[in-house]
C-alpha positions in Angstrom: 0.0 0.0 0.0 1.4 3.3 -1.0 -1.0 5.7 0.5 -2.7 9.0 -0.5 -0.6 11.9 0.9 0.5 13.0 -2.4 -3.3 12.8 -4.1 -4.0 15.0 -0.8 -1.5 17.7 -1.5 -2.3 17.6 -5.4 -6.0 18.0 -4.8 -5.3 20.6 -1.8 -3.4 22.5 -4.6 -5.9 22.4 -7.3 -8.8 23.4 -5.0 -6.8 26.2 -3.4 -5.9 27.5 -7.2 -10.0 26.8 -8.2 -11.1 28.5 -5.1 -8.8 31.9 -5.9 -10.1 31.8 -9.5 -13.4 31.5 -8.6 -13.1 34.6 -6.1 -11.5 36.8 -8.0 -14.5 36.2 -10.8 -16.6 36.8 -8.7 -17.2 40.3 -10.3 -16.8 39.0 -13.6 -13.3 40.8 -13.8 -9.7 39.6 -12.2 -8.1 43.2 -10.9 -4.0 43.5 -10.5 -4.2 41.9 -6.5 -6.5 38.8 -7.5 -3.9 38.4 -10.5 -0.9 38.2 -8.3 -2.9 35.6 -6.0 -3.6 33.4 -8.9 -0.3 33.4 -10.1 0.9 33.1 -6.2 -1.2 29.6 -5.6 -0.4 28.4 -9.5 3.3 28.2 -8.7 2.0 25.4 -6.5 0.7 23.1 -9.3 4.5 22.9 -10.6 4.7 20.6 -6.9 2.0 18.7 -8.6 3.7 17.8 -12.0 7.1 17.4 -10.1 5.2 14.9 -8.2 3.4 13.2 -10.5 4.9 9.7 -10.5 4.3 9.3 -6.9 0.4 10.6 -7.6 0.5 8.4 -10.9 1.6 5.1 -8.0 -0.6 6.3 -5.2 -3.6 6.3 -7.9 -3.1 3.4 -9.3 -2.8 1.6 -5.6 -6.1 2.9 -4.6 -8.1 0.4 -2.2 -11.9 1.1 -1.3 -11.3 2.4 2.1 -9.0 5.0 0.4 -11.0 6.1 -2.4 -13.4 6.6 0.1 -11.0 8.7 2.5 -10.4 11.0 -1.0 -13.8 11.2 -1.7 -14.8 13.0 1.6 -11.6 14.8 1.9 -12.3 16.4 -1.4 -15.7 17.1 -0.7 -14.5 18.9 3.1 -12.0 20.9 0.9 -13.9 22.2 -1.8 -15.9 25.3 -0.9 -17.4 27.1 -3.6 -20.0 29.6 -3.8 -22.5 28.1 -6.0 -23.6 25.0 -4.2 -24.6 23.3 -7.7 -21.7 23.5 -9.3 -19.4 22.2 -6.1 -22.1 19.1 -6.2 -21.6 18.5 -9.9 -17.9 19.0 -9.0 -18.0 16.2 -6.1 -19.9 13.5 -8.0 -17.2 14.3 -11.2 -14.5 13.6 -8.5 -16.8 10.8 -7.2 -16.9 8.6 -10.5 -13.3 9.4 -11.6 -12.0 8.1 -8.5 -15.0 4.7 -8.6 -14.0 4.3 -12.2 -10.7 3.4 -10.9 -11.6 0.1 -10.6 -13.7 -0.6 -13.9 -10.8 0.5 -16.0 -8.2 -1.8 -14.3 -10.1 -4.3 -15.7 -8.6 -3.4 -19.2 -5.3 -2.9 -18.0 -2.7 -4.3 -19.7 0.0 -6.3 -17.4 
C-alpha cells in the first residue's frame, strides 16, 4: 500500500488554485491583487507535475477504504460559492476516482 498523501496535496493545490479563481470572478473581472494571487497559488501546481509519478503510483494503488478517505476529503475541501456547481464538482470527483476500478479491468500487465 502506497498511500494517499500526495493525491491530498495535489488535490489541496488544485482546490486552493480553483477556489482563488473562482473569487476573484466573482465580479466578472480579475483586478491587479486577484492576479498576483492566482499566479501566487499556481506556482504550487509545478509541486504537482514534479510529483506526478508518486500521484501516478498512489492512484493506481487505490483500495476502497482510500478512495473513500479522497472522496470525503475532497468534498470537506472544496468550498465554492454556487452550491450546484461544487455538487456537480463532487460527483465528477466521485466517479473518476470509482472508475478506478472498472478501468483496471482493461489494464494491460
Amino acid at each position: 500500500m502506497v498511500g494517499i498523501e500526495s493525491i491530498k496535496d495535489a488535490l489541496k493545490t488544485v482546490i486552493k488554485v480553483g477556489t482563488t479563481v473562482e473569487d476573484a470572478l466573482e465580479d466578472k473581472k480579475v483586478n491587479f491583487f486577484e492576479a498576483i494571487a492566482i499566479a501566487k497559488n499556481s506556482i504550487g501546481l509545478w509541486g504537482v507535475v514534479k510529483d506526478f509519478p508518486n500521484i501516478k503510483a498512489e492512484f493506481l494503488d487505490l483500495d476502497g477504504d482510500e478512495k473513500q478517505e479522497l472522496i470525503e476529503y475532497f468534498a470537506d475541501e472544496l468550498d465554492l460559492d454556487n452550491d450546484q456547481v461544487e455538487e456537480i464538482i463532487e460527483k465528477c470527483f466521485d466517479f473518476i476516482i470509482n472508475a478506478t476500478a472498472f478501468l483496471a479491468i482493461f489494464k494491460v500487465a
